[in-house]
C-alpha positions as CSV (number, residue, x, y, z in Angstrom):
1,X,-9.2,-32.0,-2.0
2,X,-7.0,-30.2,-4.7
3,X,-4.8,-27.7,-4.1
4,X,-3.1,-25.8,-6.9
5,X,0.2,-23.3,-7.5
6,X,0.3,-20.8,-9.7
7,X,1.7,-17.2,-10.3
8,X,1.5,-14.0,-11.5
9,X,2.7,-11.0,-13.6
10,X,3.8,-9.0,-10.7
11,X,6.3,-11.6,-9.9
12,X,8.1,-10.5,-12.8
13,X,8.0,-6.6,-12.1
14,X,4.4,-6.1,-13.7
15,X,2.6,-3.5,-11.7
16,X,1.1,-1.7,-14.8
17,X,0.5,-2.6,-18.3
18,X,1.9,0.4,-20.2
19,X,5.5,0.5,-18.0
20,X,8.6,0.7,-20.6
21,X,10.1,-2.2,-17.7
22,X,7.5,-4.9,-18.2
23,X,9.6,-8.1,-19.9
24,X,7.3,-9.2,-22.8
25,X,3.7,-11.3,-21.9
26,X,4.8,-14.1,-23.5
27,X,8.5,-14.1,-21.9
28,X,6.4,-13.8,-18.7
29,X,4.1,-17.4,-19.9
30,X,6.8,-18.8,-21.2
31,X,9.2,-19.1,-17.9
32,X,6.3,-19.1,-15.3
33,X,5.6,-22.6,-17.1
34,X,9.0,-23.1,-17.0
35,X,9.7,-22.6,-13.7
36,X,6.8,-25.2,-12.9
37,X,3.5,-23.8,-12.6
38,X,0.3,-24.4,-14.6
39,X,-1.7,-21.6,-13.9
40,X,-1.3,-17.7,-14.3
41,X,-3.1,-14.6,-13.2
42,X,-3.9,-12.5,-15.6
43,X,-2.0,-9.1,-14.4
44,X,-3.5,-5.3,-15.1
45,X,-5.7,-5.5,-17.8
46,X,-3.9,-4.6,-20.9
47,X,-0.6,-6.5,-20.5
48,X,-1.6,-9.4,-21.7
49,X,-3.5,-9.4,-25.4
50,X,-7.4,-8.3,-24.5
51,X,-8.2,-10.9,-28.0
52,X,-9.2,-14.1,-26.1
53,X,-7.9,-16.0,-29.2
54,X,-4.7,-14.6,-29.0
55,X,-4.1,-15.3,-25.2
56,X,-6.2,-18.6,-25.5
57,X,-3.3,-19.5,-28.1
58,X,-0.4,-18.9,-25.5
59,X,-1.9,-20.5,-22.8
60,X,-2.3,-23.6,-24.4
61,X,0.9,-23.2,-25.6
62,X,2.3,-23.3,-22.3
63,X,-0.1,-25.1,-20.5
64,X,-1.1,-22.8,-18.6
65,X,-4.8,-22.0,-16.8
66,X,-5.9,-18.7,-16.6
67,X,-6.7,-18.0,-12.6
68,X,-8.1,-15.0,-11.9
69,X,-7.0,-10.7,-12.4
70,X,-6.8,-7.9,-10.0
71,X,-8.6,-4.5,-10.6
72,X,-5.4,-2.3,-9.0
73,X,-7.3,1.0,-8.8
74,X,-7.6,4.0,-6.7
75,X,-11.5,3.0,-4.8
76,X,-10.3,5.9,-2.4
77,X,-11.1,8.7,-5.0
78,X,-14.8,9.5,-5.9
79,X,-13.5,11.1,-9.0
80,X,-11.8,8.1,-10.3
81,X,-14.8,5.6,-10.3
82,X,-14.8,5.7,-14.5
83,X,-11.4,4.6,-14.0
84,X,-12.2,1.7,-11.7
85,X,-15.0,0.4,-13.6
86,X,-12.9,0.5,-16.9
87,X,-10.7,-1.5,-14.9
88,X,-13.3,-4.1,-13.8
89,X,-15.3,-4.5,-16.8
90,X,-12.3,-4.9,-19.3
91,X,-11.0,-7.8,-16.1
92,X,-14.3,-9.2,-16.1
93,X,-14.8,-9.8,-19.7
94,X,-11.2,-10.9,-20.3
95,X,-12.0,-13.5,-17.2
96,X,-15.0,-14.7,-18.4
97,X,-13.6,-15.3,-21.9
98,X,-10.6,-18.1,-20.9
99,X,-13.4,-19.4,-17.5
100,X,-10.8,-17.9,-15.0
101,X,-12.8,-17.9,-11.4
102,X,-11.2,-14.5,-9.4
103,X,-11.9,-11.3,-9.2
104,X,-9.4,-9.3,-6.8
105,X,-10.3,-5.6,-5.4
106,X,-7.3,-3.7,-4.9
107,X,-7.6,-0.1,-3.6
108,X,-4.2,1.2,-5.3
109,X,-1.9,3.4,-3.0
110,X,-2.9,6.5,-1.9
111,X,-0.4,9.8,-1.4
112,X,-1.7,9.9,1.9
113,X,-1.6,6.4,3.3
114,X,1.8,5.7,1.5
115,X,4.0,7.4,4.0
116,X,2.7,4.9,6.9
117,X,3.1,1.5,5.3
118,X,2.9,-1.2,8.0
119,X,2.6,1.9,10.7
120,X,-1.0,1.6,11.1
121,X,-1.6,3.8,14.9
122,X,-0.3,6.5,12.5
123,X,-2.1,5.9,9.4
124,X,-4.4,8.9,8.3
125,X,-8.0,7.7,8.5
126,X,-11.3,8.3,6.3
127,X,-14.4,10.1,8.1
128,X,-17.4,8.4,8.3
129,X,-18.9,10.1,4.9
130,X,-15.9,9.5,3.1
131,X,-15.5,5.9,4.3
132,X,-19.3,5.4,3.8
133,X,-18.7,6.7,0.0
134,X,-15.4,4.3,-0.4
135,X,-17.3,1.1,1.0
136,X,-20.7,1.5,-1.8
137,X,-18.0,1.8,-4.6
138,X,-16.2,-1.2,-3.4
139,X,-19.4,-3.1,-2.4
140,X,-21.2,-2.0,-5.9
141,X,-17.9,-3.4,-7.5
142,X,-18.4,-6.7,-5.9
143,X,-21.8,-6.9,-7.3
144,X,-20.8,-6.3,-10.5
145,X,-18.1,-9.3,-10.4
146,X,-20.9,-11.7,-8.8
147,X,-23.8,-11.2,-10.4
148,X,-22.4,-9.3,-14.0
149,X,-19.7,-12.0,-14.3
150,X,-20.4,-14.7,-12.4
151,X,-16.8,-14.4,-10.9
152,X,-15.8,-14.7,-6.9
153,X,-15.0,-11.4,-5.9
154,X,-12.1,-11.5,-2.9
155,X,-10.9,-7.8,-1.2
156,X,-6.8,-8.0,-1.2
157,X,-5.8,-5.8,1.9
158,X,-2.7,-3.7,0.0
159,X,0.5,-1.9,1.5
160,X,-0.5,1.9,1.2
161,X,-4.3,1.8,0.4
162,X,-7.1,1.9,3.0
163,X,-7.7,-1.0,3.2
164,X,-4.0,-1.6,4.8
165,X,-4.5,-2.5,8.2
166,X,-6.2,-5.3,9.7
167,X,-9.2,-3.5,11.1
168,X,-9.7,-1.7,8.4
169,X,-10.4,-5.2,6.1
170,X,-12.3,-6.6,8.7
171,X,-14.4,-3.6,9.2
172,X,-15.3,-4.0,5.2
173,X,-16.1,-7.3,5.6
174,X,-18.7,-6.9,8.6
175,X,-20.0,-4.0,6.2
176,X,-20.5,-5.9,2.8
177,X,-22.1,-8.7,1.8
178,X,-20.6,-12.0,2.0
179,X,-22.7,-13.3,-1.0
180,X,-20.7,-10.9,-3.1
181,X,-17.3,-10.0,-1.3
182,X,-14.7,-12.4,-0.2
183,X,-10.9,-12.3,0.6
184,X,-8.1,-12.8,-1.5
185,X,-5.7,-13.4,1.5
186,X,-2.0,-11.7,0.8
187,X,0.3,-13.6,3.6
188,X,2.5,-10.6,2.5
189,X,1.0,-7.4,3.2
190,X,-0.7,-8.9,6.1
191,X,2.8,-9.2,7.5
192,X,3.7,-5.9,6.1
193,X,0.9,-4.1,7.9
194,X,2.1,-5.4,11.0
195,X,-0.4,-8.4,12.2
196,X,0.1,-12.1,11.7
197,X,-1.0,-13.8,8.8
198,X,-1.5,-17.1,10.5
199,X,-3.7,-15.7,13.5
200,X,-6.0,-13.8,10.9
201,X,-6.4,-17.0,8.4
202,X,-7.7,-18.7,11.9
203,X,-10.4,-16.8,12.5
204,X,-11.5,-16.0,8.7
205,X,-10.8,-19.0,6.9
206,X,-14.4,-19.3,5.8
207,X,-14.4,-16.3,3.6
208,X,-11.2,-16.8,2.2
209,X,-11.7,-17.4,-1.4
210,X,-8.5,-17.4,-2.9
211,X,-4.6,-16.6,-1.5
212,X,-2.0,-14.9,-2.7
213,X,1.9,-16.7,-1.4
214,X,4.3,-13.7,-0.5
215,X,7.1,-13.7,2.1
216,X,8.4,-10.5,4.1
217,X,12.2,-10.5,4.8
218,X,11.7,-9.0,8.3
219,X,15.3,-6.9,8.2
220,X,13.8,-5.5,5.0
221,X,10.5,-4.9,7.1
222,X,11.5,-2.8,10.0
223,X,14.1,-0.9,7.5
224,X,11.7,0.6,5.6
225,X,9.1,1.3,7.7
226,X,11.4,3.1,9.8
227,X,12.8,5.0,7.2
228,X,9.2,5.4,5.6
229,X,9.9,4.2,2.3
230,X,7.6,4.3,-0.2
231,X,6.2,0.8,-1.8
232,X,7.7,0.6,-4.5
233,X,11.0,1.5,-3.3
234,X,10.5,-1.1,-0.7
235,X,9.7,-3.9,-3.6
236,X,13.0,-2.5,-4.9
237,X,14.9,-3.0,-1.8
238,X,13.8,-6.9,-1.4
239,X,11.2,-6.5,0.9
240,X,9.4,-9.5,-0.7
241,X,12.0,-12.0,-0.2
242,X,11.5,-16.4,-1.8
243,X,9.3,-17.7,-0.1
244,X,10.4,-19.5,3.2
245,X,13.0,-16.7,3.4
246,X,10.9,-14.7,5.5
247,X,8.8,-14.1,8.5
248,X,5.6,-16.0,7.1
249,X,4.9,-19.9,8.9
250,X,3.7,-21.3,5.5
251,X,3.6,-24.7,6.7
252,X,1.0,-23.3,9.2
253,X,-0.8,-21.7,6.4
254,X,-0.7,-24.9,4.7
255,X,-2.2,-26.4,7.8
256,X,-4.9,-24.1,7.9
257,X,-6.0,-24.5,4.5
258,X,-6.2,-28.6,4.6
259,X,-8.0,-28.9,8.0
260,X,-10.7,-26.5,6.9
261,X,-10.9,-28.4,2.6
262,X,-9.5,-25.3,1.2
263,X,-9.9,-26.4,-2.5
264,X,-8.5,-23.9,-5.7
265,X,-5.6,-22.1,-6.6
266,X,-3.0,-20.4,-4.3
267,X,-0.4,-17.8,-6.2
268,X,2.4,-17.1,-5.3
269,X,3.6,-13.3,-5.8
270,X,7.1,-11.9,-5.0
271,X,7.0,-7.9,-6.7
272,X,10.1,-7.1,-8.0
273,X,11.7,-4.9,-9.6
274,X,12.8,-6.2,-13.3
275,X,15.5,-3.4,-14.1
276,X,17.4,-4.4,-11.0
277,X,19.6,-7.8,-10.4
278,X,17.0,-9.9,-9.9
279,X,16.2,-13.3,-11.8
280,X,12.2,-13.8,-11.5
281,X,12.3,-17.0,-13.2
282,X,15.1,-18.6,-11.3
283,X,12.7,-17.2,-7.8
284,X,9.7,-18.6,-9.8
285,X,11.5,-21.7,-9.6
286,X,13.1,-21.7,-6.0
287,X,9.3,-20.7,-4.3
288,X,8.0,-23.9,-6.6
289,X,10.1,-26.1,-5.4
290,X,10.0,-24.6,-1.7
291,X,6.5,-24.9,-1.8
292,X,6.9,-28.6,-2.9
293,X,9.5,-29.1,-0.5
294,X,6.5,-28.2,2.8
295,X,4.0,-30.6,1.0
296,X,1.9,-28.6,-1.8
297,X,2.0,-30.4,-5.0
């Protein structure tokens, strides 16, 4: 059974591929390979070059194995669905082109969840039409990475989108089809939203496809969520702290993984913000070697 480490993008501030902040792609493969990984996610579609040959170039460079790419778009809006499928076609072909495996669904944050980050009794909640409506575009989504793409298609439950809160994800995944929709497990947000990571991998390992590493500093936590601070604002703060920092048991996640053959990539994420006195390379480095340090190679 193989286990493997990687990273992403968003480690080093990249939420959006056209933000004046983003460091350069090719600073970003150059010190994630640096800082001891051999594998990458690809980030939102258009930071990194969309010419397979170009990218193909770089990766070899750095040895680096292209792992998957999130679709970070807003599934909660009928009127932006043009916008999501650009989104996942563009992700799925860049995939496909470099034999990356996963496809995450991210429904982006919302104006009207944001306000009740990790406060989910007061989260505003879809009607039945409108959830209805929001599930078919995520489940016709999943269909398209399956069977269009060949990929494995994981939902990522994200701060400030509806799917937030652990009913809501579980809901989804009663509701969809488990030949085409998976989990891409955030230890993270999970934490964020309020419910424990740990208890939740325990009773869905079997559909977890693919994780995502992220740490909560819990001071951080309760700070903003009292305060009702905005995502962003939060990353900014140091809500997503090195890994082993925070409230997450990773060496119970690691547990979890090897007594049910887990096998694939795990990457670690820590959002940042790059403008601010941070050094994602040298964090890059410290979550490898912490990672190392509990037993993952």
């Amino acid at each position: 059974m193989t286990i493997r480490i990687g990273n992403a993008p968003c480690s080093w501030g990249v939420e959006f591929p056209d933000d004046p902040r983003n460091p350069a792609w090719r600073t970003v493969l150059e010190e994630c390979a640096k800082a001891g990984y051999k594998g990458i996610e690809l980030g939102p579609v258009g930071f990194m070059p969309e010419d397979p040959a170009v990218l193909a170039e770089a990766l070899a460079e750095h040895d680096l194995e292209l792992i998957g790419g999130v679709v970070f778009r807003p599934f909660h809006d009928p009127d932006a669905w043009d916008n999501v499928l650009d989104g996942l076609h563009r992700t799925g072909k860049a995939l496909v082109a470099h034999g990356a495996r996963h496809l995450v669904l991210i429904d982006s944050i919302s104006p009207r969840r944001a306000p009740t980050a990790g406060r989910p009794a007061e989260a505003e909640q879809m009607d039945l039409d409108e959830w209805t409506a929001f599930r078919g575009r995520i489940a016709e989504a999943a269909r398209i990475g399956t069977e269009e793409y060949g990929l494995t298609v994981g939902m990522h439950a994200h701060a400030a989108g509806f799917i937030d809160f652990e009913p809501e994800l579980e809901r989804l995944l009663d509701e969809v089809d488990e030949a085409h929709l998976k989990i891409c497990f955030d230890t993270g947000h999970h934490s964020y939203a309020g419910y424990d990571p740990v208890a939740f991998m325990e009773r869905h390992i079997g559909r977890i496809s693919y994780m995502h590493f992220k740490d909560i500093d819990p001071a951080v936590k309760a700070d903003v969520i009292a305060s009702r601070t905005g995502f962003y604002d939060a990353c900014g703060q140091g809500i997503f702290c090195n890994l082993g920092d925070g409230d997450v048991d990773f060496p119970k996640v690691r547990q979890i993984l090897l007594d049910n053959g887990f096998e694939g990539w795990c990457t670690v994420e820590q959002d940042c913000d790059p403008t601010l006195d941070v050094s994602p390379v040298s964090d890059a480095r410290a979550n490898r070697q912490y990672l190392q340090s509990i037993g993952f190679d």
